[in-house]
N, C-alpha and C positions, 0 to 999 in steps of 0.2 A: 504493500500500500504506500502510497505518495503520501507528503508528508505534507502536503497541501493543505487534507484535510480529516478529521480522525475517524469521520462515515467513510467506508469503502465503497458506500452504494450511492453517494449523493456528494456533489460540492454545492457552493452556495458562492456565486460570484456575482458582487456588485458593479455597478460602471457610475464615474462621478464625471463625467465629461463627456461631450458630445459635438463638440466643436471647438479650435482653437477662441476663446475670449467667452466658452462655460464661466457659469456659478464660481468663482474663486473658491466660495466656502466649501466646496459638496464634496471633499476627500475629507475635512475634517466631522462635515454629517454623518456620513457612511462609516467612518471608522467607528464615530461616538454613538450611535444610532442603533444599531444592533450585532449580532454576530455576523461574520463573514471568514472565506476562509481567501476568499481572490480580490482585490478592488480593482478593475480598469479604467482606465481612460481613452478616449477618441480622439484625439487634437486635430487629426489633416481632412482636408476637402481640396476638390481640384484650385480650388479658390487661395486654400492656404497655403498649398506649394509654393504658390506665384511668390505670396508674400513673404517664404523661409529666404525662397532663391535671391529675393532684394536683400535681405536681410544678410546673406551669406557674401553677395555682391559687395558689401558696407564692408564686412567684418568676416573673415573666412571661417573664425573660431565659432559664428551663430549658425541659424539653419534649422535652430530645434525651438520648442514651444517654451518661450521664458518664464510664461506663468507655472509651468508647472513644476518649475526651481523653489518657485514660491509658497507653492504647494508642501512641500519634499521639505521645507523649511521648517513650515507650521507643522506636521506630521508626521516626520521619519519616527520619532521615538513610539510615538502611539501606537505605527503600524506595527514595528520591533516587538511591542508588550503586547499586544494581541494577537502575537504569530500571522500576520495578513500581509500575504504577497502581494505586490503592485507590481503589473503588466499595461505596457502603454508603447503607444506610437509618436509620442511627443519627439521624439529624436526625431523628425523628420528628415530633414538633410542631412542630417549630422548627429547620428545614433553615436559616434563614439563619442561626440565631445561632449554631448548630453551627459552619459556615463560618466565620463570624466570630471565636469561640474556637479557632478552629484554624489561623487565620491570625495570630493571639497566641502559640499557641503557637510555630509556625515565627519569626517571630520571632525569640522570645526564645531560639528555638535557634542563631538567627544563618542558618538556611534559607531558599532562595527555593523556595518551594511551588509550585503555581500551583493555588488553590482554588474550584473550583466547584460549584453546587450545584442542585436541581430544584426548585421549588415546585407550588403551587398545586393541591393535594389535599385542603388543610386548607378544610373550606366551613362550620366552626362560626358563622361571623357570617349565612352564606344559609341557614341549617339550616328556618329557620320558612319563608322565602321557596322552598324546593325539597319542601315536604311530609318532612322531615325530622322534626319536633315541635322539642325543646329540648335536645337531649342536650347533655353535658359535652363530649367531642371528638366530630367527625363529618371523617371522611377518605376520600375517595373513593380506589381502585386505581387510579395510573396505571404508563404500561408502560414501554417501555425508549428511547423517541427522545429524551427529552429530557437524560438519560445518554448516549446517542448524540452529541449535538450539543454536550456537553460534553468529551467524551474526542475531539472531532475538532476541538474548537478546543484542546487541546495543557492540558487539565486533568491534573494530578497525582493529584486526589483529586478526588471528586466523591459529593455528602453528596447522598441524597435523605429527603422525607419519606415519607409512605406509597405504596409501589408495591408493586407484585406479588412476592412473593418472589422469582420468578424473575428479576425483572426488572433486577436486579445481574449477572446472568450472562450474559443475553442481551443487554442494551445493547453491552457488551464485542466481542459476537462479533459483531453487527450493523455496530460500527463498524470491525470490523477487514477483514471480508470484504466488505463497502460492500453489504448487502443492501436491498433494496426493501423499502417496505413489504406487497407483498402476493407478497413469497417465503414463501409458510406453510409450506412441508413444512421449509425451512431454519431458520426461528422456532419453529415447534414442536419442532422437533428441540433446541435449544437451551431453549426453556423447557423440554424434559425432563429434559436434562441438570440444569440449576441447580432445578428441585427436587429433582433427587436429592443434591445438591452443599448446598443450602442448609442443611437442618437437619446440618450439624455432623457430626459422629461416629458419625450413624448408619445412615451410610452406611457406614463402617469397620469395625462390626461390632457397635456402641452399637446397645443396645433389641433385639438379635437373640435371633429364638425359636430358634435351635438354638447358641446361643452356646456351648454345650459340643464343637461341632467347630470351633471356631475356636482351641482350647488357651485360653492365658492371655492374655487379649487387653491386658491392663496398659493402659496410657494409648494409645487408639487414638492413630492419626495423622488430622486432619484430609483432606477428601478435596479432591482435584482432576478438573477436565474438562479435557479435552483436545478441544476442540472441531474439527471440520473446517469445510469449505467448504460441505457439502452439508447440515450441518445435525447428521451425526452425532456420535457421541462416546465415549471412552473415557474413563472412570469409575478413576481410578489414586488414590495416594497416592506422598508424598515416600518414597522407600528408607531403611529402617533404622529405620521408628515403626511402631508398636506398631497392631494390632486387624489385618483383614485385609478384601480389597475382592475378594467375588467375588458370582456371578448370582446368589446370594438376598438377601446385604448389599443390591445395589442393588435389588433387584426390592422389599425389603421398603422400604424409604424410597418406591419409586413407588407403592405402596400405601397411603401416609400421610398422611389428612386428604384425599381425593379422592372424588369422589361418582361422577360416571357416566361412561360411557366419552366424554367430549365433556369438557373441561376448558378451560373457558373463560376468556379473558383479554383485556386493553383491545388485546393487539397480535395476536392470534391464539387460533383455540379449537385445541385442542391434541387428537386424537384419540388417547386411550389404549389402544385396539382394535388401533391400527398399530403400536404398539411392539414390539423385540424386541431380548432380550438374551442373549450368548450370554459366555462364558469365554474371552478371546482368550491370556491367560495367567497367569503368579502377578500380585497386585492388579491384575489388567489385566483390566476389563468393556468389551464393546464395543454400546454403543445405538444402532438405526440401524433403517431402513423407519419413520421417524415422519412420518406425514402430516397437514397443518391444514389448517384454514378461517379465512374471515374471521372477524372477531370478532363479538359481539354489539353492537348499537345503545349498551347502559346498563352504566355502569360500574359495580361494587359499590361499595361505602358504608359502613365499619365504624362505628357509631356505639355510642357507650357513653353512659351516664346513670348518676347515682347514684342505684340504689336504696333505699335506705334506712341499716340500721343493723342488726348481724349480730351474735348472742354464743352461745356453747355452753359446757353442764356436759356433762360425763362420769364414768359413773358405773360404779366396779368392781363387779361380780357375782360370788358365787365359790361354788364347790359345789353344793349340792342345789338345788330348787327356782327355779333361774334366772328361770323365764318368771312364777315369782307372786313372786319378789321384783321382778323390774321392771316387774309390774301395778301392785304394792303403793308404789313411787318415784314412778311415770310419776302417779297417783292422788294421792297426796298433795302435790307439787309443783303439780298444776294447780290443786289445792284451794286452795290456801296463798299463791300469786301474786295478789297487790294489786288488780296488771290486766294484764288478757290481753294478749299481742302479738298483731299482727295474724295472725302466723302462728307457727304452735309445732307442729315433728312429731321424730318419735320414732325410733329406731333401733335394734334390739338386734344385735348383732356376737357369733352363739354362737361363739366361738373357744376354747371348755370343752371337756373331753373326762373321761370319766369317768375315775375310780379315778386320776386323774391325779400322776403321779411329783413335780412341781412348783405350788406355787400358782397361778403365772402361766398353769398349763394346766388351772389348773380353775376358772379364770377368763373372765366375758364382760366385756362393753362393753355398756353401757346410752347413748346418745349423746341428747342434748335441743338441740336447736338453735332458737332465735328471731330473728325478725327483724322490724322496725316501721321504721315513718315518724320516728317521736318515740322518739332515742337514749335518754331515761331510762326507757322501757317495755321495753328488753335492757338495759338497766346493772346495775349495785346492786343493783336490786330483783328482777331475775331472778336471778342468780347468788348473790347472798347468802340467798334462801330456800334455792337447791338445798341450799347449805351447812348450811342449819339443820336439814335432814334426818339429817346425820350421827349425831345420836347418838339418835333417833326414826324411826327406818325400818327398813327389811330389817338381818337378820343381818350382820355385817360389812363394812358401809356404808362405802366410799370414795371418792375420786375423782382423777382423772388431770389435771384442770384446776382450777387457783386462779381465786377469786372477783375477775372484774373487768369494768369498761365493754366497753359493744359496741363494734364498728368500723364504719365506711362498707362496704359492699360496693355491686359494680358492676352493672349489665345491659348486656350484649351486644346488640344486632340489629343485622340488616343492612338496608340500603336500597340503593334503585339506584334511578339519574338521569343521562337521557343525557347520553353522550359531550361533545354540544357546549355545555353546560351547566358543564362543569369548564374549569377554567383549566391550562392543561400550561406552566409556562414552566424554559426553562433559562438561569439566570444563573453568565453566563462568568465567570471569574478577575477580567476586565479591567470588570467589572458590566454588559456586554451583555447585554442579554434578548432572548431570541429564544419568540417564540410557539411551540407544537406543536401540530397543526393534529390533531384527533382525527381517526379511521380514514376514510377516504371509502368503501371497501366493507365491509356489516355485512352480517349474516345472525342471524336472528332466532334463540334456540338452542333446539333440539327434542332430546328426548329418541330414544335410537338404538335402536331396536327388539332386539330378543331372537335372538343368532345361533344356527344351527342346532347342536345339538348335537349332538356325540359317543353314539352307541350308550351304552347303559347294559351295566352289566359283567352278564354271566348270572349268576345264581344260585350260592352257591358256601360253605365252610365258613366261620364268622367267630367273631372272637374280641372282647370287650367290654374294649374298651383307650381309652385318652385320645387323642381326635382328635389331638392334638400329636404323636400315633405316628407322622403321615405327613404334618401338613399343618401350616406355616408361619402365622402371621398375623402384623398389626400394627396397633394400634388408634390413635385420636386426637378430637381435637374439631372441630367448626366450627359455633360457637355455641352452640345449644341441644341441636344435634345430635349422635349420636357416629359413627365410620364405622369397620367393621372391615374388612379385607382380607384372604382368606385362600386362601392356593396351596400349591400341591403339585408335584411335582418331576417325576414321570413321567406319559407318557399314560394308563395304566392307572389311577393314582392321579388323574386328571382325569377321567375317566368317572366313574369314583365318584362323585368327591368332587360335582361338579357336579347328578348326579341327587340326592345324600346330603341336601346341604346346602343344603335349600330354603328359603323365609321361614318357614314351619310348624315345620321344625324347628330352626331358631334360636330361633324362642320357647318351645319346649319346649328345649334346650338353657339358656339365659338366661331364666330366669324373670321377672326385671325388665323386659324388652321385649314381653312379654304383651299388652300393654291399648296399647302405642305403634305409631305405622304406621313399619313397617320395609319397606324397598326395597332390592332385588338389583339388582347389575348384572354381566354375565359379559362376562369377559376372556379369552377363550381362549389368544391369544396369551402371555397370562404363567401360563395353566391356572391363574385366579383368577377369585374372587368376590367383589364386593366390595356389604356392606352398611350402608345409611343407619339410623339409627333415630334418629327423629324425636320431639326432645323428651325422651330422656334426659339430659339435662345442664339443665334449666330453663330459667333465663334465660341461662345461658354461665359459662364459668369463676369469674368472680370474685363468681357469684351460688351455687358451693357448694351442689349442689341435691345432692349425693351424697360418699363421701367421697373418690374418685377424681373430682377435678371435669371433670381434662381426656381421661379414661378412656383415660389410658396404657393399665393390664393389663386393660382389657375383651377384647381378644384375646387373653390370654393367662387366663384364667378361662375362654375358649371354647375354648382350645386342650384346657385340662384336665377338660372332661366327658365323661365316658365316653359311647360308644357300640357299636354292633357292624360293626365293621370284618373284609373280609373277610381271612384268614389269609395269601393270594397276596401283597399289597400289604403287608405284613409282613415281606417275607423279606428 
């Protein structure tokens, strides 16, 4: 038995982060909160890369998540006295020097630590030699064995750089129940868990479409997995914090940032079809029937580039004539710019209403955003003309944004480069390296064909009300892409909903997915649907193509379009 934890049939592993600039406090919650035998954390997003690789740009010795030094500050001794390992991805760029400042800090706390840590994801120096091009960071996904081989040589803490989200969770339970690599229903089962565990609070009740039946959900509680032997799990929280953990809280986080029912990973593709979650009791979810496969040959590849140079005016509109006061702005600013960016589009935000009680509601947003190659074609010279509009343009000429230099923004893609092409190493406490040896059975990954569905509901009276009347979603990013997820609670509400809500009409529902290829895929088992659209978000997050760039409320903008919903499914 692993000394992780003193059940040989059960860990108990909590997660206090969920993104780089999480809850500061939530490692000393979880420690002090209840028992646990794992704590983890999440710090990277395609988004946070961008921001390590500036940071490593500045300073070669950064790279990795500062707050969580800070963390390691307030808490190294507490974890020590309650024998609780910490597993995290905060090394981002820079897993050894994270290490390295954290064995400083113990130290200087007068603690014997014992720190180790994963590499070899970072392939920015082979980028040209892998067909990569030149990006700024390039980090392949690796999985959980070499976290494995760190927590079984008697690690405290163990700092990895880019791996799978899940892959903080599942290391844990891998190394406790001494699993094989090719136990996939038991891995899968566990990368299901820690994606729902991973992002944070939103599992607890954060980001919830029906958050008005959870009462006053104040400072959720961070979530916990209760992991078994076989792979399942129950989805809890420490007693006595705030939000609440039941089958839609988790159903909605496994619907988050996930494409087709095959969810693919460097230790296991994970079949999202075989899931099933039911209400074992208060915060008590219980996950289980989760079945995998081997993984796929090539690993993903987050790689970021700096694109260019980004700056935006905003411009108040207010009362009559909106649409030819902001012909009459968008005209004379184009006119009046020195030199063109390479790109310049336009945006009107009618958030006016007539006869309106307040200014501010008989107000729009006229948005102009540019971006170039050559930062001084968005500096000054874009922004100080909008400015000179003020007292030469439309009636009542404002703006929401001061005159200033553009910024760097990023580009997202992905690439993929087999398995035995990436370097997996885990470096012990004691500076042992131990090689990890990529998957020896792969499987190529194919898309899962279309299950038979459910009868459609007969004919019947109906009432034109906001899909949110009866149906759940949760939206997200992954790169360029956006994915929305969207379930419903009863069978009868699943026949509908499944013949209702086809690609045709999602594009008539969202008119901005129109002209984009959007793909369905059906989940019976969680009586969901979940859609891709391809290319709403541009280049990816830090490329700002829209004003929700990582399209948090785009399921929640779908929840609220009216349609005609039958009257039955109502009551």
């Amino acid at each position: 038995m692993s000394a992780l934890s003193a059940d040989p049939d059960l860990i108990r592993i909590g997660n206090c982060s969920g993104f780089y600039g999480d809850r500061l406090g939530a490692m000393r919650e979880m420690l002090e909160g209840g028992q646990l035998d794992v704590l983890t954390g999440d710090y990277l997003a395609e988004l946070t890369m961008l921001i390590l690789g500036r940071d490593r740009m500045k300073d070669p010795s950064l790279g990795y998540a500062k707050t969580f030094v800070k963390q390691i500050e307030d808490c190294l001794g507490l974890a020590l006295e309650q024998n609780v390992q910490i597993v995290t991805n905060a090394g981002g760029l820079n897993p050894a020097g994270l290490a390295e400042r954290l064995r400083k800090v113990a130290a200087d706390l007068g603690l014997d630590a014992k720190i180790a840590h994963v590499e070899g994801d970072d392939l920015v120096g082979r980028a040209a030699e892998l067909d990569l091009g030149q990006p700024l960071t390039a980090n392949a996904y690796l999985g959980a064995w070499g976290i494995v081989e760190c927590l079984n040589s008697g690690a405290d803490i163990v700092v990895t750089g880019r791996v799978t989200d899940a892959s903080v969770i599942v290391g844990p339970a891998a190394a406790h129940f001494g699993w094989a690599r090719t136990d996939y229903d038991a891995l899968a089962g566990a990368v299901v868990a820690g994606h729902v565990i991973e992002c944070s609070t939103q599992a607890t009740g954060g980001n919830f479409a029906f958050f008005t039946e959870l009462g006053d959900i104040g400072r959720p509680g961070f979530p916990i997995a209760e992991i078994r032997r076989d792979g399942s799990s129950v989805i809890t929280k420490h007693d006595g914090t705030g939000g609440a953990v039941t089958a839609d809280t988790v159903e909605a986080q496994l619907m988050y940032e996930i494409q087709g029912a095959r969810y693919a990973g460097p230790d296991v593709t994970t079949r999202l079809d075989s899931i099933t979650v039911s209400q074992e009791g208060k915060d008590r979810v219980l996950i289980s029937g989760v079945t995998g496969e081997a993984p796929p040959p090539q690993l993903k590849v987050s790689l970021n580039t700096l694109g260019g140079f980004r700056n935006e005016m905003e411009f108040i509109l207010t009362g009559l004539d909106i649409e030819a006061k902001a012909a009459l702005a968008q005209r004379q600013l184009e006119a009046w710019l020195p030199v063109k960016p390479a790109e310049l589009s336009w945006t009107l935000a009618r958030l006016d209403r007539p006869d309106a009680d307040t200014e501010e509601q008989a107000s729009a947003l006229l948005r102009c955003v540019v971006r170039d190659p050559d930062p001084n074609k968005v500096g000054r010279g874009f922004s100080s003309v909008a400015v000179e509009l003020a007292l030469a343009s439309y009636p009542g000429a404002s703006f929401t944004t001061l005159p200033g230099n553009g910024a760097p923004y990023g580009v997202f893609t992905p690439g993929f480069v087999d398995a035995h092409e990436v370097p997996h190493v885990a470096v012990l406490a004691d500076g042992t390296r131990l090689d990890i040896a990529p998957a020896t059975e792969t499987v190529v990954l194919e898309p899962v064909s279309e299950p038979e569905l459910p009868a459609a509901l007969p004919p019947s009276e109906t009432r034109r009300v906001p899909l949110g009347s009866i149906a759940l979603a949760r939206s997200g990013d992954k790169g360029g892409d956006a994915n929305i997820g969207v379930w419903v609670r009863t069978d009868q509400q699943w026949r509908w909903l499944v013949h209702t809500l086809t690609v045709e009409k999602l594009r008539e529902l969202l008119p901005e997915t129109a002209e984009l290829t959007v793909t369905r895929h059906v989940l019976p088992n969680l009586r969901a649907v979940n859609f891709i659209i391809s290319g709403l978000l541009g280049k990816g997050v830090a490329y700002q193509a829209r004003f929700d760039p990582q399209a948090k409320g785009l399921g929640e903008w779908l929840r609220s379009r009216h349609l005609d919903l039958p009257t039955e499914l109502l009551a």
